[in-house]
Backbone as CSV, one residue per row, in Angstrom:
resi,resn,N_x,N_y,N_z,CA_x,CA_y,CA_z,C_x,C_y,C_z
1,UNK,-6.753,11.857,3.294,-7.968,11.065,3.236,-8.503,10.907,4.653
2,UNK,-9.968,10.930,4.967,-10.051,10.834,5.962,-10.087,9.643,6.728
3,UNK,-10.181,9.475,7.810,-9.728,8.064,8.686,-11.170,7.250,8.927
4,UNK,-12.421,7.603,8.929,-13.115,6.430,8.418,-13.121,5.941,7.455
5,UNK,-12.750,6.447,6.162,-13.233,5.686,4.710,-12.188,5.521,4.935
6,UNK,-10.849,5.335,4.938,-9.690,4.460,4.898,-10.040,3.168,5.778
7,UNK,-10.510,3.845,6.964,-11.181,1.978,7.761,-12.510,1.145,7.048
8,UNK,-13.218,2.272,6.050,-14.544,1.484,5.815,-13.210,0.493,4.720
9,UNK,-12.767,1.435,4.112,-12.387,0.666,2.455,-11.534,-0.599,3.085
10,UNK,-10.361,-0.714,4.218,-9.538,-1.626,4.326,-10.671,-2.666,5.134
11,UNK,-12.142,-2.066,5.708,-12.728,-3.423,6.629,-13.383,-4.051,5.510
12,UNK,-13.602,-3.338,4.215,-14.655,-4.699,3.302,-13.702,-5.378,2.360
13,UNK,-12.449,-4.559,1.960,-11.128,-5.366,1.594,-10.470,-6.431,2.152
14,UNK,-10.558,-6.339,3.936,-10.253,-7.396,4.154,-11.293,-8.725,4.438
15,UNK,-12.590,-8.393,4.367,-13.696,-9.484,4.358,-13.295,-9.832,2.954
16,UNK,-13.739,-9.311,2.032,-13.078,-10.309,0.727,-12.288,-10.925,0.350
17,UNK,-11.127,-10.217,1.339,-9.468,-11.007,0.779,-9.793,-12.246,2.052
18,UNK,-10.592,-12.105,2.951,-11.095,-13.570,3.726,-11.634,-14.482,2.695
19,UNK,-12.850,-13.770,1.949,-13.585,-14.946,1.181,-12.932,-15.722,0.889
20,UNK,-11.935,-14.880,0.009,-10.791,-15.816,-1.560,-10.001,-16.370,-0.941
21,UNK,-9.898,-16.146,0.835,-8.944,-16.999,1.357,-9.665,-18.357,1.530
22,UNK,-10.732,-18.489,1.867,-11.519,-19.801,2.292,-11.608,-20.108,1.158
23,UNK,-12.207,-19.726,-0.129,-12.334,-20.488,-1.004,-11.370,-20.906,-1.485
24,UNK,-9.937,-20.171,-1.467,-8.288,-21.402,-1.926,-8.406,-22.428,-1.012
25,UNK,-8.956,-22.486,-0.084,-8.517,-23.322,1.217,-9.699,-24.599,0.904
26,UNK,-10.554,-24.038,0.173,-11.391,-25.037,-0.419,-11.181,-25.859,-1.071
27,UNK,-10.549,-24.978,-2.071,-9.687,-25.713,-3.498,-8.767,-26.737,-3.111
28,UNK,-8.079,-26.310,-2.149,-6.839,-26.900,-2.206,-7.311,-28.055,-0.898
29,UNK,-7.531,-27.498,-0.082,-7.911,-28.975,1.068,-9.360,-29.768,0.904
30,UNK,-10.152,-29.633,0.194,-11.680,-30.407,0.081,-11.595,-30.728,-1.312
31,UNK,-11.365,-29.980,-2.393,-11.312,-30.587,-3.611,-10.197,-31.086,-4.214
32,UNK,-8.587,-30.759,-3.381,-7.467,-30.907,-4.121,-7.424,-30.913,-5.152
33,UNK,-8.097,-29.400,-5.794,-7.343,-28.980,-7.540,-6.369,-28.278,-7.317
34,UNK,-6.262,-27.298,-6.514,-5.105,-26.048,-6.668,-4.625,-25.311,-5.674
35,UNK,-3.798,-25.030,-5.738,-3.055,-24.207,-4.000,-2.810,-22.661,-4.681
36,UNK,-3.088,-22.345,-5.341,-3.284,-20.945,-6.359,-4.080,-20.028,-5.855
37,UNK,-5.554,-20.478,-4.758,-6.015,-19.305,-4.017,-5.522,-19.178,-2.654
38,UNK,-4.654,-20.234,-2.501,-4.308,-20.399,-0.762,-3.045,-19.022,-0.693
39,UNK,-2.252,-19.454,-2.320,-0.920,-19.073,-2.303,-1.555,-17.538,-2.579
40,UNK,-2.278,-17.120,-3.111,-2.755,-15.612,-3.822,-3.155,-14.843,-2.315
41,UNK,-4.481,-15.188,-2.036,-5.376,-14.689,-1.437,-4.666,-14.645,0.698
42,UNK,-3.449,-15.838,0.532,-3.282,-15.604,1.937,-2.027,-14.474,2.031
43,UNK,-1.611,-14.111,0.868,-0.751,-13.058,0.859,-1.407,-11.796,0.829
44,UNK,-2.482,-11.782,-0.360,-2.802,-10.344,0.120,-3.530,-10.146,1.121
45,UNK,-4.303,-11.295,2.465,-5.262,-10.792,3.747,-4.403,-11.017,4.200
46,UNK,-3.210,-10.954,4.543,-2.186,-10.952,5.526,-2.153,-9.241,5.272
47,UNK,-1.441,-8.911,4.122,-1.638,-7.355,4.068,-2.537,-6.614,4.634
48,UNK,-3.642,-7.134,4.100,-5.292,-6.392,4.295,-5.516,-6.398,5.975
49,UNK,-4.618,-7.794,6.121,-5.215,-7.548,8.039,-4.222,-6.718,8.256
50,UNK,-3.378,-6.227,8.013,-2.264,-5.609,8.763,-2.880,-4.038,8.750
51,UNK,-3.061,-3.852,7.423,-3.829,-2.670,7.145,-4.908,-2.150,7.878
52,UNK,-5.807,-3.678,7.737,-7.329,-2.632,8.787,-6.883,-2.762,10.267
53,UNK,-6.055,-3.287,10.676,-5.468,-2.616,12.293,-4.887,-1.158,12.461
54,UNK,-3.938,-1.167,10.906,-3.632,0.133,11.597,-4.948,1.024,11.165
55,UNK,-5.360,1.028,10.389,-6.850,1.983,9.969,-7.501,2.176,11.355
56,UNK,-7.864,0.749,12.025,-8.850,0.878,13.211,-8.236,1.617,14.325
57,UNK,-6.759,1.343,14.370,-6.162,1.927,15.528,-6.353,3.969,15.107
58,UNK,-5.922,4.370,13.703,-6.133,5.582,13.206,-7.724,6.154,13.637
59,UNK,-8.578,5.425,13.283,-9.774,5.980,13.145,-10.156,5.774,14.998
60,UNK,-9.546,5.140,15.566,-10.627,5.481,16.856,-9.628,6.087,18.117
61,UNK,-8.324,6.520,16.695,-7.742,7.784,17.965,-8.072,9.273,17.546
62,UNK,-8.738,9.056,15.973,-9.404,10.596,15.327,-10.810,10.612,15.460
63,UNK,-11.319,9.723,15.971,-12.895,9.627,16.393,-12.781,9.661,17.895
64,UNK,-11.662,9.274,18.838,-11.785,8.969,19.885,-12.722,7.759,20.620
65,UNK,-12.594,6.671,20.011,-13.372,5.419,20.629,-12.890,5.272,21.574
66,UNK,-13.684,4.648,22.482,-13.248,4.250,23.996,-12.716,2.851,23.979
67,UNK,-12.095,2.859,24.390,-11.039,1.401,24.558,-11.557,-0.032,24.385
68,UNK,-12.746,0.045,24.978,-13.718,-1.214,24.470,-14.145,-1.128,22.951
69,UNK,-14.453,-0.148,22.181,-14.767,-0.205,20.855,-13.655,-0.139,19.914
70,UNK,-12.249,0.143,20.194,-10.883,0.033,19.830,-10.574,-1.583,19.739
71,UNK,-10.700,-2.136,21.168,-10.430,-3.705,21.311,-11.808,-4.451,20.294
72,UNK,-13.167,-3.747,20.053,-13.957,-4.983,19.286,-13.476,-4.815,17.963
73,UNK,-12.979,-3.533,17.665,-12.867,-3.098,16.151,-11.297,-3.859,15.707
74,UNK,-10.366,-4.433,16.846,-9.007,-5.364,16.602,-9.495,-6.924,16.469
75,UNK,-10.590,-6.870,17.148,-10.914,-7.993,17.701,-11.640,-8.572,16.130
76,UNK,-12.247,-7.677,15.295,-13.278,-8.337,13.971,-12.243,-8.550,13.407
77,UNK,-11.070,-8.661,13.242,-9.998,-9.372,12.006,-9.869,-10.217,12.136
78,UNK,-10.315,-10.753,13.248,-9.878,-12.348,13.404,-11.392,-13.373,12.780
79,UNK,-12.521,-13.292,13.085,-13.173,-14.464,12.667,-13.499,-13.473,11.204
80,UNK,-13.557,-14.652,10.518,-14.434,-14.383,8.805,-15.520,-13.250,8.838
81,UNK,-14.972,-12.172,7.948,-16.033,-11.297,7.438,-16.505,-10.575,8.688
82,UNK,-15.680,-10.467,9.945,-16.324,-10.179,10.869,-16.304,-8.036,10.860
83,UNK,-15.375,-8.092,9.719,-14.926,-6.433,10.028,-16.100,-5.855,8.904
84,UNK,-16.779,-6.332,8.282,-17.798,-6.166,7.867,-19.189,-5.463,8.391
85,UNK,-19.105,-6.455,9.567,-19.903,-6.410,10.442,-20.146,-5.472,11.765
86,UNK,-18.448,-4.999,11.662,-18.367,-3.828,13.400,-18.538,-2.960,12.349
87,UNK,-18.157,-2.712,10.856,-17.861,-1.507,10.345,-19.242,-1.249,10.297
88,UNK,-20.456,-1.488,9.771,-21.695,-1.394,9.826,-22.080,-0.727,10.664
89,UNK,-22.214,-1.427,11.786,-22.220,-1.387,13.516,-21.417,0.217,13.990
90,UNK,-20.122,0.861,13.648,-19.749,1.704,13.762,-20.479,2.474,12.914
91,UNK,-20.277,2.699,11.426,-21.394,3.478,10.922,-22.700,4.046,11.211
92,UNK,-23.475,3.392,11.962,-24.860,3.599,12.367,-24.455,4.209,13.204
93,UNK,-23.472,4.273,14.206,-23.275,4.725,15.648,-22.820,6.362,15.737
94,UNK,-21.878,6.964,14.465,-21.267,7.445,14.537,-22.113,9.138,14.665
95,UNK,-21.184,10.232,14.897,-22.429,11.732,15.194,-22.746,12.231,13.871
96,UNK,-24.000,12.365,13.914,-24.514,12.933,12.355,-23.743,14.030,11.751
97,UNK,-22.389,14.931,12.373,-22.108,15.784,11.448,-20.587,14.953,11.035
98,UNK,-20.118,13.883,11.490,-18.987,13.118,11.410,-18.859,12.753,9.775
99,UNK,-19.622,12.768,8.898,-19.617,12.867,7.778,-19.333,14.162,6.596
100,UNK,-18.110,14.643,5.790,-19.173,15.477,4.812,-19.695,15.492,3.978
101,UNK,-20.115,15.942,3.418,-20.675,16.177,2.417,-20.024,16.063,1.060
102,UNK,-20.200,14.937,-0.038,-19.540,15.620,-1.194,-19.911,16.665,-1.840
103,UNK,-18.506,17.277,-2.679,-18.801,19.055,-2.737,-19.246,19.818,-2.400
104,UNK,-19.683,19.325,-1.018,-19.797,20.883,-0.159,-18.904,21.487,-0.243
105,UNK,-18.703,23.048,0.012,-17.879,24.047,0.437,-17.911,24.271,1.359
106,UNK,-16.278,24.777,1.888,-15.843,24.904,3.263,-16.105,25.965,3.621
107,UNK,-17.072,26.988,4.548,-17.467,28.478,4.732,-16.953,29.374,3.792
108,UNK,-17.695,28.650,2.472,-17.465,29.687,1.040,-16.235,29.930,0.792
109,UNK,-15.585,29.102,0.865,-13.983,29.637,0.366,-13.676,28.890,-0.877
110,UNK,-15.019,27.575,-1.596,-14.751,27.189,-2.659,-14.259,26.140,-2.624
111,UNK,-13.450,25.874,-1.307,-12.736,24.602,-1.101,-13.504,23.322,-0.941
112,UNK,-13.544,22.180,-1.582,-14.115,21.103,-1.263,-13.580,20.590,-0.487
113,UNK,-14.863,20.518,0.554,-14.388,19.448,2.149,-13.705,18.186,1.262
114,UNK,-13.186,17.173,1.584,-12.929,15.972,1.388,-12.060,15.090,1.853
């Protein structure tokens, strides 16, 4: 698989597994009904952050980011929804052939890039 869509998929996985984290944290400290999203949601963005580090660290040693865009892309796991936001930000940035194509073929050999 290639190493941006493994970073796009783990940076909007872990903005969501943020949401459901704030909203247990809602539940449970502002409304005191339930500790059921604290207990759910802080287990799996613990995963999810672990994940989009190593993704970010993967993708900007196969893209070659320069050390400052390595450190902002470690740096969005920490505030809310922030990996959302570099991933965007990287997307727009990236070289127009850095993408392929679905089902293109690879110099006619039939093979789908992917």
């Amino acid at each position: 698989m290639q190493a941006f869509r493994v970073f796009r998929i783990t940076a909007v996985a872990e903005a969501i597994s943020w949401t459901g984290l704030l909203v247990g944290m809602f539940l449970k400290y502002v409304t005191e009904t339930t500790e059921a999203g604290v207990w759910l949601f802080g287990r799996l963005h613990g995963g999810l952050f672990v994940a989009y580090l190593v993704a970010t660290l993967w993708v900007a040693r196969a893209e070659r980011w320069s050390l400052w865009r390595t450190f902002f892309g470690l740096a969005a796991s920490v505030p809310p929804l922030t990996t959302l936001i570099f991933e965007r930000w990287v997307a727009k940035r990236r070289p127009a052939g850095s993408t392929p194509v679905p089902g293109a073929a690879t110099a006619g050999t039939g093979v789908p890039t992917t």
